[in-house]
N, CA, C and O atoms as a GROMACS GRO file, in nm:
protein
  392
    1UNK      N    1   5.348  -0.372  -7.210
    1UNK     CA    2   5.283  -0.248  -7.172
    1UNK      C    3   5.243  -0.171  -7.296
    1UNK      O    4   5.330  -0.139  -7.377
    2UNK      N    5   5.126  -0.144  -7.313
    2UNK     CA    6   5.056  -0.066  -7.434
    2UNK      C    7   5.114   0.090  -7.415
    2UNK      O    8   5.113   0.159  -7.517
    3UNK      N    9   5.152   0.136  -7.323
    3UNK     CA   10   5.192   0.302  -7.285
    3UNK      C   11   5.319   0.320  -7.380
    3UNK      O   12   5.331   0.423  -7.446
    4UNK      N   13   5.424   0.207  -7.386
    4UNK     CA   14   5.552   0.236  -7.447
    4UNK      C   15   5.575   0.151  -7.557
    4UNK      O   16   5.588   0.030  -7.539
    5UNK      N   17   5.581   0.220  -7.708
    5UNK     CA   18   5.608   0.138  -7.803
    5UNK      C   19   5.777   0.150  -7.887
    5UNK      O   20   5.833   0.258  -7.869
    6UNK      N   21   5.833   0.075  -7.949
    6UNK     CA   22   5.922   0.065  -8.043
    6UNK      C   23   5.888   0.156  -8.130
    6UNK      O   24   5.771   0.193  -8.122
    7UNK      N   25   5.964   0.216  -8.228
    7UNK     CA   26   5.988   0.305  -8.286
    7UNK      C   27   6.107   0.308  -8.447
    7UNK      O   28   6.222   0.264  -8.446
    8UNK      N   29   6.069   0.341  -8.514
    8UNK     CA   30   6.186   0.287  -8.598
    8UNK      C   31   6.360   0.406  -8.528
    8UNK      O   32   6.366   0.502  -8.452
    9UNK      N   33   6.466   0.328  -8.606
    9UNK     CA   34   6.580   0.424  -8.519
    9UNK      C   35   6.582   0.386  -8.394
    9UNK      O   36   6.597   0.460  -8.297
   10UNK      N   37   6.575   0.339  -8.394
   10UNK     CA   38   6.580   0.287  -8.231
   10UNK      C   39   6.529   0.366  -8.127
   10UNK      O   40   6.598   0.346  -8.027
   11UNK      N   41   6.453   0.436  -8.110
   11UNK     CA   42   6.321   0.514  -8.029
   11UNK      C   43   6.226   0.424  -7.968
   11UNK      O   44   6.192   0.309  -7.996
   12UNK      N   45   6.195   0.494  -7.890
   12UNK     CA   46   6.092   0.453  -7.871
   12UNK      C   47   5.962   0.565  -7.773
   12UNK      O   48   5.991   0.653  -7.692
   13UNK      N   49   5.856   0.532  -7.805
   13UNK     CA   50   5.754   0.654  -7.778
   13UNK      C   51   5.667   0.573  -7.630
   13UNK      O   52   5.629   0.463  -7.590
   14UNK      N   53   5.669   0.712  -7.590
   14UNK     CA   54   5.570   0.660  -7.434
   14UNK      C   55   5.489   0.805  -7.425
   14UNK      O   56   5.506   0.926  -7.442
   15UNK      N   57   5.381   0.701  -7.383
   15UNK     CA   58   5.260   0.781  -7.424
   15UNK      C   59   5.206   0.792  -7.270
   15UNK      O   60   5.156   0.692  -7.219
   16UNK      N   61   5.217   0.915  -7.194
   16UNK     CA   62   5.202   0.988  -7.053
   16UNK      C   63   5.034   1.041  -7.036
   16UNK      O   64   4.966   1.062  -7.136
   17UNK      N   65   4.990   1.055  -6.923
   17UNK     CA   66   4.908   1.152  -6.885
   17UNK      C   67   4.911   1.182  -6.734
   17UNK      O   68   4.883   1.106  -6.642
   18UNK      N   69   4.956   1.329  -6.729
   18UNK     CA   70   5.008   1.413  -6.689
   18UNK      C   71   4.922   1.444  -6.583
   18UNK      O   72   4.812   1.410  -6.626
   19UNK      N   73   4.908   1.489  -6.471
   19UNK     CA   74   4.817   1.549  -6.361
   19UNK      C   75   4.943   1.628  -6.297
   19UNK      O   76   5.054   1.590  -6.259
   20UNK      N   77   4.890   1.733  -6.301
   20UNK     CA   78   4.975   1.884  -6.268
   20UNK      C   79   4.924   1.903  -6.089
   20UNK      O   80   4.819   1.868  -6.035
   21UNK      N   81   5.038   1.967  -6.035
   21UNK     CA   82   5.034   2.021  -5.868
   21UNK      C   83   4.974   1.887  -5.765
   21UNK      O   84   4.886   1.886  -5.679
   22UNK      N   85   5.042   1.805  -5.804
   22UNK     CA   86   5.028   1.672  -5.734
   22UNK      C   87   5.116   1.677  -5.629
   22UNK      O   88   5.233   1.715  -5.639
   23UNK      N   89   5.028   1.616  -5.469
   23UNK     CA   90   5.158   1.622  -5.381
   23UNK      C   91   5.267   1.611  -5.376
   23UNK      O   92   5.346   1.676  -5.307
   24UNK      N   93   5.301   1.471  -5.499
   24UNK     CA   94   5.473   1.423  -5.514
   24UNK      C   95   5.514   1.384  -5.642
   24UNK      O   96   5.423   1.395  -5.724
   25UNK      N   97   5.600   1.350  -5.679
   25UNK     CA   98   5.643   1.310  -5.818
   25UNK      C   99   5.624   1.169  -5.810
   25UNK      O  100   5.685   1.101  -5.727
   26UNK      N  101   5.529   1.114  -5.906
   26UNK     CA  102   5.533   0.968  -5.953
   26UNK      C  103   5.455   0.895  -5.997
   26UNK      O  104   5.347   0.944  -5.967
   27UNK      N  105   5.432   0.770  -6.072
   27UNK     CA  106   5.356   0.722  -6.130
   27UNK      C  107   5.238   0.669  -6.063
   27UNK      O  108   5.283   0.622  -5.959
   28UNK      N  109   5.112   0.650  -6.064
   28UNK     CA  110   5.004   0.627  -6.011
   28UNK      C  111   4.931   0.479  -6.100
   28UNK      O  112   4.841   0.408  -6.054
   29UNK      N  113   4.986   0.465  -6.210
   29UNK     CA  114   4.914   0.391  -6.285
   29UNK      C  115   4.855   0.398  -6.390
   29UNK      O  116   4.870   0.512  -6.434
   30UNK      N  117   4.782   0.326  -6.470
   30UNK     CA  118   4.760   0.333  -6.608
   30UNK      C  119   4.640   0.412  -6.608
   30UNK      O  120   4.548   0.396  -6.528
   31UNK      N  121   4.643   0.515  -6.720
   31UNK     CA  122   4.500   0.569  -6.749
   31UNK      C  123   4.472   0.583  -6.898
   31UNK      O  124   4.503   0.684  -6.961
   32UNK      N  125   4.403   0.466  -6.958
   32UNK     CA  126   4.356   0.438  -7.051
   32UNK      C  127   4.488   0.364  -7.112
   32UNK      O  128   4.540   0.269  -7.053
   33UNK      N  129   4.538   0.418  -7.236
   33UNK     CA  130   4.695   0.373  -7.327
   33UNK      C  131   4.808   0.425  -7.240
   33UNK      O  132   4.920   0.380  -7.268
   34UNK      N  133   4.801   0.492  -7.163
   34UNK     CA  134   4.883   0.600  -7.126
   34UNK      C  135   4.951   0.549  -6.963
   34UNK      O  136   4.886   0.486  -6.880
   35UNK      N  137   5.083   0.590  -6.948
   35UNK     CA  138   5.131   0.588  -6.775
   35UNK      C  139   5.071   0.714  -6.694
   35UNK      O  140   5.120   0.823  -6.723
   36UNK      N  141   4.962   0.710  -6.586
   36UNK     CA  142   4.944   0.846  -6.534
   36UNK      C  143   5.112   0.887  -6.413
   36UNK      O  144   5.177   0.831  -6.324
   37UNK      N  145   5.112   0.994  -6.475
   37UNK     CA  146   5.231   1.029  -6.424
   37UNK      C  147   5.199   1.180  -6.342
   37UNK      O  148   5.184   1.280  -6.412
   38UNK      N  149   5.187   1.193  -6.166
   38UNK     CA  150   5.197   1.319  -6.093
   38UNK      C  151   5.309   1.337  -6.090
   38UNK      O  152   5.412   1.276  -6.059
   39UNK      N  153   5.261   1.491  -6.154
   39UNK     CA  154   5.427   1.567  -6.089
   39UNK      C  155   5.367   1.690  -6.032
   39UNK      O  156   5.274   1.759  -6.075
   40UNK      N  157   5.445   1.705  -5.920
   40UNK     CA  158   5.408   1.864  -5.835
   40UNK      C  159   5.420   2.060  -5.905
   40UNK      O  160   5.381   2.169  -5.862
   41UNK      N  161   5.473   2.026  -5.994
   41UNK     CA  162   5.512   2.167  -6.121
   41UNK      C  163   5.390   2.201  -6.154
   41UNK      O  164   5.301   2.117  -6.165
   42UNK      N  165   5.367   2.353  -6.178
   42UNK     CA  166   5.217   2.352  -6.216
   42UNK      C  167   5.195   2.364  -6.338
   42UNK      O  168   5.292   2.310  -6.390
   43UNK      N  169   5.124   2.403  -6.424
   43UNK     CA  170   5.114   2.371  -6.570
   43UNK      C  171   5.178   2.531  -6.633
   43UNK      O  172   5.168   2.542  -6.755
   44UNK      N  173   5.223   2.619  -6.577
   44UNK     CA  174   5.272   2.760  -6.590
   44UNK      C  175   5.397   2.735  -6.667
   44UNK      O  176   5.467   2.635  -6.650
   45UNK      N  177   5.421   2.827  -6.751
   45UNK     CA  178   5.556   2.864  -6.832
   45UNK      C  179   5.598   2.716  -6.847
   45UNK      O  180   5.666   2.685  -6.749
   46UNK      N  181   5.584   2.620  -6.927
   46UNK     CA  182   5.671   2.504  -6.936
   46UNK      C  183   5.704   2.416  -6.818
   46UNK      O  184   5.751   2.306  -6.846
   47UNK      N  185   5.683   2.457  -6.655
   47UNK     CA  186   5.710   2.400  -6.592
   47UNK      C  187   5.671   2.269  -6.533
   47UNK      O  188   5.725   2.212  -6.438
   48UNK      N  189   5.564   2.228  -6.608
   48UNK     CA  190   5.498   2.078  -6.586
   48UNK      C  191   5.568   1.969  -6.687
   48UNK      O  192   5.593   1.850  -6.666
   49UNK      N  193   5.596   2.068  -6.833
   49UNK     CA  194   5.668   1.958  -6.913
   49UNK      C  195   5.815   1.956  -6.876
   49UNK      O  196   5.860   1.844  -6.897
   50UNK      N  197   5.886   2.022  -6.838
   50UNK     CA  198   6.044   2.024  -6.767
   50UNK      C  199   6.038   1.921  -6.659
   50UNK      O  200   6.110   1.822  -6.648
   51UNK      N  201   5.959   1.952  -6.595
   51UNK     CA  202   5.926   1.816  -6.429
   51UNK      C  203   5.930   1.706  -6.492
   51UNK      O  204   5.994   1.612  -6.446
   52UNK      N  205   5.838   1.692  -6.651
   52UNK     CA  206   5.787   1.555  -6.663
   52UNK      C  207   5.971   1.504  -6.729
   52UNK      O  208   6.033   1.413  -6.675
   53UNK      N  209   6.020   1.574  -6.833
   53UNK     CA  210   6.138   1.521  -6.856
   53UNK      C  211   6.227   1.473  -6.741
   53UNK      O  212   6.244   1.353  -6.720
   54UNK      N  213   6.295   1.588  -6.650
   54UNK     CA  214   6.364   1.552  -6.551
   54UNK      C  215   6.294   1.408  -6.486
   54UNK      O  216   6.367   1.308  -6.487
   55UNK      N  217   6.227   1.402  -6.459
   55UNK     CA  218   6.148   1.270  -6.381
   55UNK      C  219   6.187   1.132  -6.439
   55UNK      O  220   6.230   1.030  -6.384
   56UNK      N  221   6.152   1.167  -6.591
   56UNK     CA  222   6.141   1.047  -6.648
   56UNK      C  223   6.313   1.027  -6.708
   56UNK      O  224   6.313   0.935  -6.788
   57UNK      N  225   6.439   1.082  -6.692
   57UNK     CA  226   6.546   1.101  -6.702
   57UNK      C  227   6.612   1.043  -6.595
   57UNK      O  228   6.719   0.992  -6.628
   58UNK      N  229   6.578   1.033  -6.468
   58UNK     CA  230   6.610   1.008  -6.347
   58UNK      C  231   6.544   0.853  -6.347
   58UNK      O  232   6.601   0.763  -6.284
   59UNK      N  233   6.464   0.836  -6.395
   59UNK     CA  234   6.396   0.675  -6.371
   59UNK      C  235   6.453   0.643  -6.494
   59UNK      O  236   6.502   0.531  -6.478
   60UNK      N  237   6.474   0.683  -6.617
   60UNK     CA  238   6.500   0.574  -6.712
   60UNK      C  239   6.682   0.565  -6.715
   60UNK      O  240   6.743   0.478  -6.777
   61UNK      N  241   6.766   0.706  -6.612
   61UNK     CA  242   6.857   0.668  -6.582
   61UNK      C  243   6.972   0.718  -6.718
   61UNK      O  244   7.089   0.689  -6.740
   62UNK      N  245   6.861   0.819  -6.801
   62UNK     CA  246   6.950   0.881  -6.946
   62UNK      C  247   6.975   1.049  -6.899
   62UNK      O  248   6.943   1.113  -6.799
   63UNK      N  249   7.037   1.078  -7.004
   63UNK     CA  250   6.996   1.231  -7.026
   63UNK      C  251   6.880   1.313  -7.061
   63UNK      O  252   6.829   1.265  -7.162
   64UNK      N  253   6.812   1.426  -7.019
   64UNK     CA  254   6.717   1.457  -7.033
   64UNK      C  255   6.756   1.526  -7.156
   64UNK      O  256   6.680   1.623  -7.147
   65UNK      N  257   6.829   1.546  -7.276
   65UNK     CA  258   6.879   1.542  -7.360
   65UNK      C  259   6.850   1.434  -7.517
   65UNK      O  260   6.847   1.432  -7.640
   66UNK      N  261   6.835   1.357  -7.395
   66UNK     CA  262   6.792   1.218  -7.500
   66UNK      C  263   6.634   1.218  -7.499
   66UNK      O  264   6.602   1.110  -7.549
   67UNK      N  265   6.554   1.267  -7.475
   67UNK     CA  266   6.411   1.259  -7.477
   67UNK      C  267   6.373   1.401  -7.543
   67UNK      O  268   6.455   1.490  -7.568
   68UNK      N  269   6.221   1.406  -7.569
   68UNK     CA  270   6.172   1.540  -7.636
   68UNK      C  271   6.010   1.514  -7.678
   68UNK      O  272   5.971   1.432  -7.761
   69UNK      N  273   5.949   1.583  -7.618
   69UNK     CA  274   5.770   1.586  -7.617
   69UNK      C  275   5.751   1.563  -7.741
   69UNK      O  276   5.811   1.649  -7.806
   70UNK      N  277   5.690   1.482  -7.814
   70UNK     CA  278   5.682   1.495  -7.990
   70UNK      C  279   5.523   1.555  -7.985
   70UNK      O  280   5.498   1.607  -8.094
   71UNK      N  281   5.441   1.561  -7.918
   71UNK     CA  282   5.311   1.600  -7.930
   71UNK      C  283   5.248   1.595  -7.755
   71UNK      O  284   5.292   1.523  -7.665
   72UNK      N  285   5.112   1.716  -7.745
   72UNK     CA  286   5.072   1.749  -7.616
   72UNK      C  287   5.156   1.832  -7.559
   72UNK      O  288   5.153   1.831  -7.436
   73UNK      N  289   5.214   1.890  -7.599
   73UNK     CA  290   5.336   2.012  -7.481
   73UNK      C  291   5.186   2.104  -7.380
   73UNK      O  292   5.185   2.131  -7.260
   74UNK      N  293   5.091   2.128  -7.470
   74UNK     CA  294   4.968   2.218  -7.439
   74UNK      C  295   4.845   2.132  -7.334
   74UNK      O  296   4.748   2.192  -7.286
   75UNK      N  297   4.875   1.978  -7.312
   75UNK     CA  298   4.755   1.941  -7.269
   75UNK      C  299   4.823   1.808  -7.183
   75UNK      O  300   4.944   1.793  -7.196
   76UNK      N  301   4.756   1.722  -7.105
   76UNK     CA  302   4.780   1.621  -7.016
   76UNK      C  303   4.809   1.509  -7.107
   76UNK      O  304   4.903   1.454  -7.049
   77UNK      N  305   4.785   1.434  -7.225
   77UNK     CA  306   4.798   1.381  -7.279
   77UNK      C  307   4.927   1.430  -7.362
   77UNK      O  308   4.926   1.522  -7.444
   78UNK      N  309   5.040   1.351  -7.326
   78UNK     CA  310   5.166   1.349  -7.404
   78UNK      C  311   5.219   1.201  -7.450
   78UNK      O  312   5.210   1.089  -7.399
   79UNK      N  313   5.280   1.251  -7.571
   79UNK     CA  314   5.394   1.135  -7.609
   79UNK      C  315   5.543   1.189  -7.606
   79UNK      O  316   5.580   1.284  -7.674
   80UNK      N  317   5.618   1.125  -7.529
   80UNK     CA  318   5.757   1.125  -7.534
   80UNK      C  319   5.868   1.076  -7.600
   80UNK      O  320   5.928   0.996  -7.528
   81UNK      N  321   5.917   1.090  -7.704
   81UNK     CA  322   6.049   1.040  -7.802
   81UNK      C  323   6.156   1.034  -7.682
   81UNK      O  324   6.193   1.126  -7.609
   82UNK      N  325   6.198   0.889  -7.683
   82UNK     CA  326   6.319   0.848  -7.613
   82UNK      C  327   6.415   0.787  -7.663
   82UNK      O  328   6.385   0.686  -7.728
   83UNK      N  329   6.552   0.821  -7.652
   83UNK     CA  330   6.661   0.757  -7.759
   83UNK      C  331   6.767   0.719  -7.658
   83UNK      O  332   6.818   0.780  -7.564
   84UNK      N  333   6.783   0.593  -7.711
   84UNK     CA  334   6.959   0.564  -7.625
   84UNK      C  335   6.887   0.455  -7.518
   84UNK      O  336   6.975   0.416  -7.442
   85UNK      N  337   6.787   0.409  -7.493
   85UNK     CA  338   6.695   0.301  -7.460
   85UNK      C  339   6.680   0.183  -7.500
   85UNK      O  340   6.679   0.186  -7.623
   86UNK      N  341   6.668   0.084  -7.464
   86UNK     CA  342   6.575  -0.020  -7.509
   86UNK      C  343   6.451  -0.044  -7.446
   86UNK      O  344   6.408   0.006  -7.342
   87UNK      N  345   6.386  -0.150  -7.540
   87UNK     CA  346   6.246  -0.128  -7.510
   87UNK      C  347   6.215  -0.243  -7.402
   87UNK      O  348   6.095  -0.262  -7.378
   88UNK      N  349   6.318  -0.330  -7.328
   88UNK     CA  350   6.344  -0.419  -7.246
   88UNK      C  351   6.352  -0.324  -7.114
   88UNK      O  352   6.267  -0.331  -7.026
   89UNK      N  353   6.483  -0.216  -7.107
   89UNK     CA  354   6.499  -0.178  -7.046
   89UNK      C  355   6.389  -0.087  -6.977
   89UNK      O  356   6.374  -0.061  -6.858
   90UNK      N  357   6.320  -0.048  -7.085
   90UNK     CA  358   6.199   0.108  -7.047
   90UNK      C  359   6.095  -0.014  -6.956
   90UNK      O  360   6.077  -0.038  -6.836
   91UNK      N  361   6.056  -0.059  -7.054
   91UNK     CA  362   5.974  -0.179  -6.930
   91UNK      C  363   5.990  -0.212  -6.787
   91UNK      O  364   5.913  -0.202  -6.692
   92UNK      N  365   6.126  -0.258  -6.799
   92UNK     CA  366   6.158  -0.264  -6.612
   92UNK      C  367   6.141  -0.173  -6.578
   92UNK      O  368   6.035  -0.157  -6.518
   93UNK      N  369   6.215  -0.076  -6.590
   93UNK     CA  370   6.176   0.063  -6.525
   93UNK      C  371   6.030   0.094  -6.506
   93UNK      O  372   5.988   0.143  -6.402
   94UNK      N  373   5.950   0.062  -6.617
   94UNK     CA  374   5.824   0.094  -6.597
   94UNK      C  375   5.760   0.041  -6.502
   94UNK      O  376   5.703   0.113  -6.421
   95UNK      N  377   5.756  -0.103  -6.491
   95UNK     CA  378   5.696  -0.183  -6.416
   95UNK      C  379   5.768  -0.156  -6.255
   95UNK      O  380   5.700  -0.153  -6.152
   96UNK      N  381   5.886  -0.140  -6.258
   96UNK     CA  382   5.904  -0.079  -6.113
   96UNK      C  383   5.883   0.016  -6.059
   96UNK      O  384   5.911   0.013  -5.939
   97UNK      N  385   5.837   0.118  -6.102
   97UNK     CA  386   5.765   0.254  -6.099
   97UNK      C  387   5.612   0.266  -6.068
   97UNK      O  388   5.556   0.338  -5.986
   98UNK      N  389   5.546   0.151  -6.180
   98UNK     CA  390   5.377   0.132  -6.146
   98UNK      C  391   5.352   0.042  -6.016
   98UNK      O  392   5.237   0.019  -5.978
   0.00000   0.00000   0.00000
């Protein structure tokens, strides 16, 4: 999957695009490099990027603690720093999600 890469440190980066006030929480599929990811939060006070952590915390099954927006907090196009992962593991998850 081109959306989630290795990282040195054992990270790894996933690269999201975001669609805000979506009926439900969840992945829809690839849009362009990126996982399109609906979440129902609207883009107000932080509350679209909080949805997107919690979400992706609950599917990859970590702490939302262990992740952190490294770029896009302001726009639909995000990358996500994830730690305490492998890049085996993010995959399944991914692929069971798309």
């Amino acid at each position: 999957m081109k959306c989630i890469t290795c990282l040195q440190d054992k990270k790894l980066a996933l690269h999201v695009y975001v669609q805000p006030r979506a009926s439900r929480n969840r992945f829809s599929g690839l849009h362009g490099n990126a996982a399109k990811l609906c979440i129902t939060a609207a883009p107000v006070d932080d509350k679209a990027n909080d949805a997107v952590l919690v979400f992706l915390s609950k599917l990859f099954s970590i702490p939302k603690s262990a992740m952190h927006i490294k770029s896009g907090r302001q726009g639909r196009n995000k990358q996500i720093i994830i730690s305490g992962l492998s890049l085996a593991q993010a995959q399944k998850a991914l692929e069971a999600a798309l």
